[in-house]
PDB file as gemmi writes it, atoms N, CA and C in Angstrom:
CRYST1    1.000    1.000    1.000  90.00  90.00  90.00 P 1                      
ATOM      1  N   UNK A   1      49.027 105.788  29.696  1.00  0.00           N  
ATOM      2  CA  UNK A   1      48.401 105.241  30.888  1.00  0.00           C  
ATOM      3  C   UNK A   1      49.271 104.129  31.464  1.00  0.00           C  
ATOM      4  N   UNK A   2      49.916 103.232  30.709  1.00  0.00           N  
ATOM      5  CA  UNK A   2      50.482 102.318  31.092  1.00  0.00           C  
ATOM      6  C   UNK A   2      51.795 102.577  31.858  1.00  0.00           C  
ATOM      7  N   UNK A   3      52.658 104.022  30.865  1.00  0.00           N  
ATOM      8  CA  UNK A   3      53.646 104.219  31.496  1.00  0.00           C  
ATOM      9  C   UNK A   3      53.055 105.077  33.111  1.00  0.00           C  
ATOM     10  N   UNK A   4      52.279 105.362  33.286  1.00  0.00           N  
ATOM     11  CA  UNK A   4      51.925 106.038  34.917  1.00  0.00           C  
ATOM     12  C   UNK A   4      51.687 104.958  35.283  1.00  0.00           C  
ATOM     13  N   UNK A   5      51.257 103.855  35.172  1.00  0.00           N  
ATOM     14  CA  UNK A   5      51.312 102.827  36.523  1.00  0.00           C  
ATOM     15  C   UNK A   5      52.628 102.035  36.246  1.00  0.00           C  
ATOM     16  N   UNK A   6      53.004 101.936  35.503  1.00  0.00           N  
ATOM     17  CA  UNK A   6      54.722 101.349  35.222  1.00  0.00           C  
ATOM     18  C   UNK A   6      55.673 101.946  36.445  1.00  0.00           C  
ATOM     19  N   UNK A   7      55.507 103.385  36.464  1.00  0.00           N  
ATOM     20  CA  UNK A   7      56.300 104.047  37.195  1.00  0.00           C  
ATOM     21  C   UNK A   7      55.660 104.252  38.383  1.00  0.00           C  
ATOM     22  N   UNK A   8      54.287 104.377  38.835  1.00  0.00           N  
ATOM     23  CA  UNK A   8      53.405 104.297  40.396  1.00  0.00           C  
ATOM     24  C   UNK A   8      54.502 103.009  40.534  1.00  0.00           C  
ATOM     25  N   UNK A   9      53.852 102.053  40.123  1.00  0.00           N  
ATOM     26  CA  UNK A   9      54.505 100.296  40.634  1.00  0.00           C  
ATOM     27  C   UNK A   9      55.822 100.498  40.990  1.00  0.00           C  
ATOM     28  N   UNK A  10      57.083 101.841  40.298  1.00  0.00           N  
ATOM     29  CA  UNK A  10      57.604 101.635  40.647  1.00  0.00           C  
ATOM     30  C   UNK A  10      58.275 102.368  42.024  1.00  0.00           C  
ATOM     31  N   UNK A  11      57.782 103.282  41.971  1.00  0.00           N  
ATOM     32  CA  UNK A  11      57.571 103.941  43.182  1.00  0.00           C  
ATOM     33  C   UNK A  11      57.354 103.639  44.245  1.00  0.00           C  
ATOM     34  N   UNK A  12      56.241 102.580  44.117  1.00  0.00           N  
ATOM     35  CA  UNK A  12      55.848 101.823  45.677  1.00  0.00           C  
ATOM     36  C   UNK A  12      56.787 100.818  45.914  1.00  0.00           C  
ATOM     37  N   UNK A  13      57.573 100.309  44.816  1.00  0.00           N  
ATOM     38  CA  UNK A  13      58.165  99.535  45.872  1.00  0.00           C  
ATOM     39  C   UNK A  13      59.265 100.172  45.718  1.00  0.00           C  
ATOM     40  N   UNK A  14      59.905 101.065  45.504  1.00  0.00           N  
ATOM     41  CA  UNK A  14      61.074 101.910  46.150  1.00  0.00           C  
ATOM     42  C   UNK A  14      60.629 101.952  47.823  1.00  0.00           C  
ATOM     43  N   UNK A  15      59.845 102.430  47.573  1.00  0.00           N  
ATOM     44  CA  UNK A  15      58.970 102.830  49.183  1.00  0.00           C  
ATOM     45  C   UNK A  15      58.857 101.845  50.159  1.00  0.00           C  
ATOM     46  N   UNK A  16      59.095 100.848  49.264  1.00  0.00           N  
ATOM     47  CA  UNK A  16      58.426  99.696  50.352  1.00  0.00           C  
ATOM     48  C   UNK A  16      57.495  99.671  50.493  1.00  0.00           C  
ATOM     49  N   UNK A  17      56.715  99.722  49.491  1.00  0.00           N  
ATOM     50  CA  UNK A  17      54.754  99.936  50.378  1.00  0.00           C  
ATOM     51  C   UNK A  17      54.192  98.261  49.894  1.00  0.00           C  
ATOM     52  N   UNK A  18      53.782  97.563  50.864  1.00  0.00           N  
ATOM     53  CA  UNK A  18      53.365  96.568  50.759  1.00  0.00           C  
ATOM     54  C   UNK A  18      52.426  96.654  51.345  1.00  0.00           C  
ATOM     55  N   UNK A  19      51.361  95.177  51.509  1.00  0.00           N  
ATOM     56  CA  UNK A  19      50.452  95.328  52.356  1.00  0.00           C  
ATOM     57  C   UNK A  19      50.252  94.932  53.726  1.00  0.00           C  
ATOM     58  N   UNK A  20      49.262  96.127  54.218  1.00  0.00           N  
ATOM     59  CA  UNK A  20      49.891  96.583  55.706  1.00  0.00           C  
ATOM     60  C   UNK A  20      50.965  97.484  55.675  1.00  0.00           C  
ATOM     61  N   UNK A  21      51.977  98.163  54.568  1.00  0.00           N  
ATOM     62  CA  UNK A  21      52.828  99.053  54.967  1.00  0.00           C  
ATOM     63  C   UNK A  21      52.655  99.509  53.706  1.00  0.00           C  
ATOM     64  N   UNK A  22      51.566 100.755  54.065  1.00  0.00           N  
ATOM     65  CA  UNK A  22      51.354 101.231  52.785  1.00  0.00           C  
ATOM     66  C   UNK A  22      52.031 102.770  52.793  1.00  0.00           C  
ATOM     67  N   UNK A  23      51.692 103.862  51.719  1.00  0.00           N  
ATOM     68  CA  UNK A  23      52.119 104.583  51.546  1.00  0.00           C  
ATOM     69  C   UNK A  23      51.368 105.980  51.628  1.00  0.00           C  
ATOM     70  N   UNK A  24      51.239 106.716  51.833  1.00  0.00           N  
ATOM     71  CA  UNK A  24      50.368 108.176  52.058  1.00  0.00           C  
ATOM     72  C   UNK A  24      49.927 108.379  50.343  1.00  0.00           C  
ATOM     73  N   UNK A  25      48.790 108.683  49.774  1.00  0.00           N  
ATOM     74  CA  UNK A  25      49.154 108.997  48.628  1.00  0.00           C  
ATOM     75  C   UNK A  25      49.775 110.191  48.427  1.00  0.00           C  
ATOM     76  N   UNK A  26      49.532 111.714  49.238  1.00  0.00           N  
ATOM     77  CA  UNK A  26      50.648 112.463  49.241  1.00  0.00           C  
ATOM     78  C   UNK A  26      51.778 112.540  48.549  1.00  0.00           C  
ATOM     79  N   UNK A  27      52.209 111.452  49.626  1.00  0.00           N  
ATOM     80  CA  UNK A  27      53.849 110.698  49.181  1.00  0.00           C  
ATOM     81  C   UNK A  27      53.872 110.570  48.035  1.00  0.00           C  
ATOM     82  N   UNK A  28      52.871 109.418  47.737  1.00  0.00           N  
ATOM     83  CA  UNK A  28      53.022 108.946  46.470  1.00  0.00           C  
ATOM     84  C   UNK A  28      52.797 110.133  45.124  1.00  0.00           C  
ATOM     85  N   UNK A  29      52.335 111.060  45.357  1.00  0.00           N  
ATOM     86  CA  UNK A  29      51.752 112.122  44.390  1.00  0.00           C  
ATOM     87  C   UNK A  29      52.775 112.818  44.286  1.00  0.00           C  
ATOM     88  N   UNK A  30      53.887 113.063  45.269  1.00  0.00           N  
ATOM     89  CA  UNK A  30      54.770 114.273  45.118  1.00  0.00           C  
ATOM     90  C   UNK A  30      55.961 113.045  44.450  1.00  0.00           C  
ATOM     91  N   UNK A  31      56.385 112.196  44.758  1.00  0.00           N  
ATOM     92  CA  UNK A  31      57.127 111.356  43.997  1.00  0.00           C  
ATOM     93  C   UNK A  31      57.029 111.263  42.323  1.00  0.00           C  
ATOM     94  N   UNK A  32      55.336 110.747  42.316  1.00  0.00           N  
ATOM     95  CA  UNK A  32      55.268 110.232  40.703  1.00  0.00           C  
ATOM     96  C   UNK A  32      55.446 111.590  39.996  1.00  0.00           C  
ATOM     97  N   UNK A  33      54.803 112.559  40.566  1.00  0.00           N  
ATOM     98  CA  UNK A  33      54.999 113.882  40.003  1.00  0.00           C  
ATOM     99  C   UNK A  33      56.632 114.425  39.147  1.00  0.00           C  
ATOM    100  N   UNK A  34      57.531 113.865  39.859  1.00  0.00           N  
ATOM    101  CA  UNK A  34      58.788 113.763  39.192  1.00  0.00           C  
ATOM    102  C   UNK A  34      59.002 113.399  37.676  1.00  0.00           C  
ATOM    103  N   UNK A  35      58.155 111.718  37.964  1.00  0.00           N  
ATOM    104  CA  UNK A  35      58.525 111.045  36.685  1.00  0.00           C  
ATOM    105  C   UNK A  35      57.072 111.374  35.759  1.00  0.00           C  
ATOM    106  N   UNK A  36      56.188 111.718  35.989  1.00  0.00           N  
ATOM    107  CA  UNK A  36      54.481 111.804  35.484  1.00  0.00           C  
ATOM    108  C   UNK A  36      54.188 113.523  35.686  1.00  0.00           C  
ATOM    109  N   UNK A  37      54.496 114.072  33.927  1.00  0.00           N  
ATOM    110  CA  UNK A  37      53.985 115.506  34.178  1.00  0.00           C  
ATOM    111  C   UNK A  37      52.634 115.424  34.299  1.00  0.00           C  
ATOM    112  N   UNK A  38      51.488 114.425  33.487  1.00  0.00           N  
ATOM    113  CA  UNK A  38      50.142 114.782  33.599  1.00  0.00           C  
ATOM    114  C   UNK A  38      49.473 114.920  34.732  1.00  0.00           C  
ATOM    115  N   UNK A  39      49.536 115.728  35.682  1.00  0.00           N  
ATOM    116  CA  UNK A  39      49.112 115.511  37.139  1.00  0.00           C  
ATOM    117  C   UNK A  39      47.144 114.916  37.284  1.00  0.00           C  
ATOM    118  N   UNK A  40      46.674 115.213  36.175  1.00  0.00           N  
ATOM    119  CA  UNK A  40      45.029 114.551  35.829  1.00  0.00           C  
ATOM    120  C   UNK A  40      45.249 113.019  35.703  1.00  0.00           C  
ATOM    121  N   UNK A  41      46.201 112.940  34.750  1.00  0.00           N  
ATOM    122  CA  UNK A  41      46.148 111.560  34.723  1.00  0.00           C  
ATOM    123  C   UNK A  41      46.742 110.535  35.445  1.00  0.00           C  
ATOM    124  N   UNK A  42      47.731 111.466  36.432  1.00  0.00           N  
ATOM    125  CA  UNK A  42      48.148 110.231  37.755  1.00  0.00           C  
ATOM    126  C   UNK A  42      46.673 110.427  38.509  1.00  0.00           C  
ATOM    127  N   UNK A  43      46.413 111.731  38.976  1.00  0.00           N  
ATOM    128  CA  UNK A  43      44.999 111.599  39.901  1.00  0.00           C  
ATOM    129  C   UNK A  43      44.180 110.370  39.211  1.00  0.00           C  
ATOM    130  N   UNK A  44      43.470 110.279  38.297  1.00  0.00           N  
ATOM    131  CA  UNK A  44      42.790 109.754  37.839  1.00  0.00           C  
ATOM    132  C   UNK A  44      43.581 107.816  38.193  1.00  0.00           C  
ATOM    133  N   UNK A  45      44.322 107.635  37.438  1.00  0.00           N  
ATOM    134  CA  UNK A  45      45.019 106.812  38.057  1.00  0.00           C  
ATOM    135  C   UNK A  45      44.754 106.270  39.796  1.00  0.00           C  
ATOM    136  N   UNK A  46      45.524 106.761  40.829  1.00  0.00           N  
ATOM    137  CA  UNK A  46      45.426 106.733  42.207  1.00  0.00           C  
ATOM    138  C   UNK A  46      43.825 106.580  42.105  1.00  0.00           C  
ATOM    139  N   UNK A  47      42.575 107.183  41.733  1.00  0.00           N  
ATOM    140  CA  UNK A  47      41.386 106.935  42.083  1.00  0.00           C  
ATOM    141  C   UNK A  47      40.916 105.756  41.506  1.00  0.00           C  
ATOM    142  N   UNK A  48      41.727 105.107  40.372  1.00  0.00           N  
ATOM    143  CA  UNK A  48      40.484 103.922  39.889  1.00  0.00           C  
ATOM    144  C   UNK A  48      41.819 102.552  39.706  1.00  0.00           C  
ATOM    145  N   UNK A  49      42.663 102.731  40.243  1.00  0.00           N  
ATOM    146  CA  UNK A  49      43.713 101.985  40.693  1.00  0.00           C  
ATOM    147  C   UNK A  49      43.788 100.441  41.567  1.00  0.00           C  
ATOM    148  N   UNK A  50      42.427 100.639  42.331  1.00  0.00           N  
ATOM    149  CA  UNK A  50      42.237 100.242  43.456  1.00  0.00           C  
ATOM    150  C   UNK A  50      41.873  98.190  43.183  1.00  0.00           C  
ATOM    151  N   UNK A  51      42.205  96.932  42.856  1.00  0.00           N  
ATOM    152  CA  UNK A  51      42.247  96.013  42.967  1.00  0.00           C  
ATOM    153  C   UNK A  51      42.528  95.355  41.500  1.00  0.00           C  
ATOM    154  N   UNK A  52      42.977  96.517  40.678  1.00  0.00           N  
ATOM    155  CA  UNK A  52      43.947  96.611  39.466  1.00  0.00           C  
ATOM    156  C   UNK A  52      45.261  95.727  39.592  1.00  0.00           C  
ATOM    157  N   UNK A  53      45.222  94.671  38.780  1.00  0.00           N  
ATOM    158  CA  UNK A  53      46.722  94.189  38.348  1.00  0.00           C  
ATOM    159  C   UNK A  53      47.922  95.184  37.866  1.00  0.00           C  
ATOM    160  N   UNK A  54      48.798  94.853  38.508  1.00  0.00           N  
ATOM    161  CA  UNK A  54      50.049  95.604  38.300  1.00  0.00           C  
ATOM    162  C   UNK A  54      50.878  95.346  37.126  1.00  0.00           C  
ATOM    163  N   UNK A  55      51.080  96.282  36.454  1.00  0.00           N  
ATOM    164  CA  UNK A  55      51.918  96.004  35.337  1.00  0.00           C  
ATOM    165  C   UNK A  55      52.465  94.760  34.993  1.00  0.00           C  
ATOM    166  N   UNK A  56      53.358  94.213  36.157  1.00  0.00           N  
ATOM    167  CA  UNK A  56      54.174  93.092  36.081  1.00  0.00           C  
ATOM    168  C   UNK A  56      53.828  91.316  36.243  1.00  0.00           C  
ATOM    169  N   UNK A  57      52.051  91.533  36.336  1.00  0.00           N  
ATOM    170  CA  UNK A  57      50.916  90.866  36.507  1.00  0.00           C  
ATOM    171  C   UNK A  57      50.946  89.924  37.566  1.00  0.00           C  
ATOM    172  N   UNK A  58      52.055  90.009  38.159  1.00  0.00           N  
ATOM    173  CA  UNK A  58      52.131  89.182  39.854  1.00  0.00           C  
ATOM    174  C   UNK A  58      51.430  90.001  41.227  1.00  0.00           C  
ATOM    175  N   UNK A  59      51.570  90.985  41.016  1.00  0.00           N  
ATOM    176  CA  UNK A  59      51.089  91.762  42.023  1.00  0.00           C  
ATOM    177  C   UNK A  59      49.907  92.887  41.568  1.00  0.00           C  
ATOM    178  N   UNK A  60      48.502  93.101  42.720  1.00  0.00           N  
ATOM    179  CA  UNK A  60      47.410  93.916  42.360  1.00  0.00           C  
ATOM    180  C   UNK A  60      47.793  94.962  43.255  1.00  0.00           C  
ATOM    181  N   UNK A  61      47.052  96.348  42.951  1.00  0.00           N  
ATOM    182  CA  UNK A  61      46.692  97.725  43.679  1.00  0.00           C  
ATOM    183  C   UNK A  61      46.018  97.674  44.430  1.00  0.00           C  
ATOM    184  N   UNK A  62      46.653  98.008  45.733  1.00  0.00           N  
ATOM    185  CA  UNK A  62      45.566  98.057  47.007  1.00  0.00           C  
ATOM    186  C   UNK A  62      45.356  99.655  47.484  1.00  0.00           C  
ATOM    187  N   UNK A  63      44.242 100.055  47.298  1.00  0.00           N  
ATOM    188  CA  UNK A  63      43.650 101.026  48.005  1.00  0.00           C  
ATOM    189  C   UNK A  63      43.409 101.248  49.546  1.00  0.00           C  
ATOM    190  N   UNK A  64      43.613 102.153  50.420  1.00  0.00           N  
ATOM    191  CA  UNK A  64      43.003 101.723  51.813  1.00  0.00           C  
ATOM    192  C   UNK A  64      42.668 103.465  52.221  1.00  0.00           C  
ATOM    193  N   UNK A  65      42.130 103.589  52.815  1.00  0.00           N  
ATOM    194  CA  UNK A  65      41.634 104.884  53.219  1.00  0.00           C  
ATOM    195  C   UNK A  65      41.981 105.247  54.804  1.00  0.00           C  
ATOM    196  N   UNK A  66      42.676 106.201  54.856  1.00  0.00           N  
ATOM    197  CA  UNK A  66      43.409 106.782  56.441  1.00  0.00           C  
ATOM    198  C   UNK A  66      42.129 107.258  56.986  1.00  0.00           C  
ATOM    199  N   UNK A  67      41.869 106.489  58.141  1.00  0.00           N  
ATOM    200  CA  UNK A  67      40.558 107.270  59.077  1.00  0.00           C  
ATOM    201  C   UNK A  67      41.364 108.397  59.911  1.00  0.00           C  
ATOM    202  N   UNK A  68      42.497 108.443  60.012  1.00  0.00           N  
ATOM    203  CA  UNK A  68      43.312 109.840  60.614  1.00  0.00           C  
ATOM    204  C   UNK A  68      43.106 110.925  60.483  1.00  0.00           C  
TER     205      UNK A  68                                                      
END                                                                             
């Protein structure tokens, strides 16, 4: 578990996803998918992710939902 948000965290900020410039999870799903075979346990992840401290304990998980 730890190593899937080790590597989400690191993903987003490859991406640049900060807040206000966030990331599609899409994106983010076909990326981690590279480094994260369990595809249940990134989903699971991305869904309960959401105001979670980040690995590196300076920065939290922001969730936001596309009304698009």
């Amino acid at each position: 578990y730890k190593m899937v948000e080790v590597n989400t965290l690191k993903i987003l900020k490859e991406k640049g996803a900060m807040f206000r410039r966030s990331i599609m999870r899409s994106a983010l799903r076909t990326e981690a998918r590279k480094l994260i075979g369990d595809t249940g346990m990134l989903d699971h992840l991305l869904k309960h992710m959401a105001g979670k401290v980040a690995p590196n304990g300076h920065e939290r998980f922001k969730r936001s939902h596309n009304v698009d």
